[in-house]
C-alpha positions as CSV (number, residue, x, y, z in Angstrom):
1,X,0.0,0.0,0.0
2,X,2.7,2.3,-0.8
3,X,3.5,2.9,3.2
4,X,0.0,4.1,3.9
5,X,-2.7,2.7,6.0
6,X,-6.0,1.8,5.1
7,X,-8.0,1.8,8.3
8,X,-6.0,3.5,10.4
9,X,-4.9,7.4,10.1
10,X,-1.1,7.3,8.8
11,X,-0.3,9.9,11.3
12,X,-1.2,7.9,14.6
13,X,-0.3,9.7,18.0
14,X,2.1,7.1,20.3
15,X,-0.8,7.4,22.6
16,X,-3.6,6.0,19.6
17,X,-0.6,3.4,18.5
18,X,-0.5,1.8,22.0
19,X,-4.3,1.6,22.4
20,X,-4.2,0.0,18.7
21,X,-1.8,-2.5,19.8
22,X,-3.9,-3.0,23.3
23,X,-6.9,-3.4,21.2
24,X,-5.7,-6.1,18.6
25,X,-4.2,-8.3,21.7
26,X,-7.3,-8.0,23.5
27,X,-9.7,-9.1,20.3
28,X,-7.1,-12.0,19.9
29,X,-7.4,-13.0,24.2
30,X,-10.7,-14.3,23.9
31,X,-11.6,-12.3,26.6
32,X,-14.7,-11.0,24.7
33,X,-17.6,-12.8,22.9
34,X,-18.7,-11.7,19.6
35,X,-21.7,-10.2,18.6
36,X,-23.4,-8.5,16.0
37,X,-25.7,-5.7,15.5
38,X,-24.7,-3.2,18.2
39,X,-21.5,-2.1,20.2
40,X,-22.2,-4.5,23.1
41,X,-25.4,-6.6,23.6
42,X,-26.3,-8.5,26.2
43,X,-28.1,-12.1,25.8
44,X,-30.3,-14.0,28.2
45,X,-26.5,-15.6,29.2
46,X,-23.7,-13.0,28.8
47,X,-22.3,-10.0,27.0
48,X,-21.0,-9.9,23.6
49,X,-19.4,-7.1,21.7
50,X,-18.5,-5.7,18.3
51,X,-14.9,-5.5,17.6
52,X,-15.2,-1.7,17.7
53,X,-17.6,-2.3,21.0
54,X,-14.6,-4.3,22.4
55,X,-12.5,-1.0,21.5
56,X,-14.8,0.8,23.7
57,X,-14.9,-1.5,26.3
58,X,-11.2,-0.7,26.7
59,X,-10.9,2.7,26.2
60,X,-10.4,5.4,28.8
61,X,-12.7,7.4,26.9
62,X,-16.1,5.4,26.8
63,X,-18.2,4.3,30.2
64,X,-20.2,1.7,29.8
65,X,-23.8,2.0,30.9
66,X,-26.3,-1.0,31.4
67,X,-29.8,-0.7,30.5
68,X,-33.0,-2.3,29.0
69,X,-34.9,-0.9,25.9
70,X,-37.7,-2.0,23.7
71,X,-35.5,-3.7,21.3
72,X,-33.7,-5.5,24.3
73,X,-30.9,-5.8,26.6
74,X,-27.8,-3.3,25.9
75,X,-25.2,-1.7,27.1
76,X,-24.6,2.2,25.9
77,X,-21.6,3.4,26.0
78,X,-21.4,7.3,27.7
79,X,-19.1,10.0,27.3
80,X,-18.4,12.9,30.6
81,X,-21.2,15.4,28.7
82,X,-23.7,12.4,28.9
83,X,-24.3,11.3,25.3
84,X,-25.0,7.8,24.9
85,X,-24.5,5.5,21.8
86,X,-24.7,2.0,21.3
87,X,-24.2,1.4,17.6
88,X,-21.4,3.3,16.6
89,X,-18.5,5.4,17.6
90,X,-18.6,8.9,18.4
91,X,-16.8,11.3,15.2
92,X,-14.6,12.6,17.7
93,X,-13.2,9.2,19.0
94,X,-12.5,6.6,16.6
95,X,-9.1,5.7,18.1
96,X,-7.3,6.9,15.2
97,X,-9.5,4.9,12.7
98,X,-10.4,6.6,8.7
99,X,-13.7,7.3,8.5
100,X,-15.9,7.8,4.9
101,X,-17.9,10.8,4.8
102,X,-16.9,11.8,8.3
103,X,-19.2,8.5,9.4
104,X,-17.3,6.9,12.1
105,X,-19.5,3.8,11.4
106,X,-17.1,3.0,8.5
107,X,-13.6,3.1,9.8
108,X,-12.6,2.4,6.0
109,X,-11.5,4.9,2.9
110,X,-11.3,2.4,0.3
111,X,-14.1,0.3,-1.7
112,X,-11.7,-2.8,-2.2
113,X,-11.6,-3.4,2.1
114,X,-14.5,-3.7,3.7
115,X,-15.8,-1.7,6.7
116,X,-14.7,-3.1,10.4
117,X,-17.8,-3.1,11.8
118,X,-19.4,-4.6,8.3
119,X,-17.2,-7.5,8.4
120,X,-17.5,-8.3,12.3
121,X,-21.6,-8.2,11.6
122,X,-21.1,-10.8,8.8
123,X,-18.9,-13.3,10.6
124,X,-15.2,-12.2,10.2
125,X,-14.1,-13.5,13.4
126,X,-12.3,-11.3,16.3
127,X,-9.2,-13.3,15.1
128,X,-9.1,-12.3,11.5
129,X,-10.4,-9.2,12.2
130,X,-7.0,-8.8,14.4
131,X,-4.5,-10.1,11.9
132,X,-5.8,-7.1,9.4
133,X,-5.8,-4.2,11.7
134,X,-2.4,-5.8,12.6
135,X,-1.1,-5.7,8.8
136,X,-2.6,-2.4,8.3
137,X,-0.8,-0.7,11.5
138,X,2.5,-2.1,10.5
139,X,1.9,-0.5,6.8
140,X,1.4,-4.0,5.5
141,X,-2.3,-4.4,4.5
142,X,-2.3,-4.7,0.8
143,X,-5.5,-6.4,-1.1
144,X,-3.8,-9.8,-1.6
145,X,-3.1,-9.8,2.2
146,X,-6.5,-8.8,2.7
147,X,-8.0,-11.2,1.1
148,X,-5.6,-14.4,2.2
149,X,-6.6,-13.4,5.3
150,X,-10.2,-13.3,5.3
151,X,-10.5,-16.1,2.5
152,X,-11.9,-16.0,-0.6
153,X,-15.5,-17.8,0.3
154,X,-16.0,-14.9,3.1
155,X,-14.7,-12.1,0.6
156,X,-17.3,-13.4,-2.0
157,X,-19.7,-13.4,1.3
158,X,-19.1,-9.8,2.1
159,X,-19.2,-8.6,-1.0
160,X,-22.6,-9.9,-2.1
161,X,-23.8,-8.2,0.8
């Protein structure tokens, strides 16, 4: 890719590095349970986050807040002023992620790599999800890596979505 990132900003802070590293070895620790859908839900039996959810879980920036809606069981996450969100980041902190269109829902400038939170909704696991923003951070995503790592049967998957 030239030396340039695709998901991440190529000007990352030391501060937004560390967190990126914190947040690819904690997706890979099995720590968390994935889920779908929302930044964090919780099921009848436990908690299970997005990979950007898990981000937030981590953070210093995001409080998570339990509560019950008419849809179901979630956990919002909160910043100091009192916004809540549970199905997407906030514009101003994506953790150093490139967003499209200023939407921080993407985390993705290019057509040819799909979005994070697009893949983890259509069963990319925490794993693979890892090994790409690992690749990407080090300046060593390209679209053949992309795709090895993914697979071609879930790349033909995402992108007849």
């Amino acid at each position: 890719m030239n030396g340039s990132r695709v998901y991440f900003d190529d000007n990352l802070t030391e501060e937004q590095e560390a967190f990126i590293r914190k947040w690819i070895k904690t997706l890979r620790s099995r720590k968390y349970k994935q889920g779908t859908g929302f930044l964090v839900r919780h099921d009848s039996r436990q908690l299970r986050h997005c990979c950007l959810g898990v981000a937030c879980d981590i953070s210093d920036v995001y409080t998570s807040v339990y509560t019950s809606d008419h849809i179901g069981n979630h956990v919002f996450f909160t910043l100091p002023n009192g916004e809540q969100r549970n199905g997407y980041l906030y514009e101003e902190y994506t953790f150093g992620l490139r967003t499209t269109s200023g939407d921080p829902r993407d985390g993705i400038s290019s057509r040819m790599f799909f979005p994070i939170a697009f893949m983890n909704d259509h069963g990319v696991s925490f794993r693979k999800i890892s090994k790409i923003l690992e690749k990407d951070l080090n300046k060593e995503l390209d679209f053949a890596t992309y795709k090895a790592i993914i697979g071609e049967k879930m790349y033909a998957k995402l992108e007849a979505k």
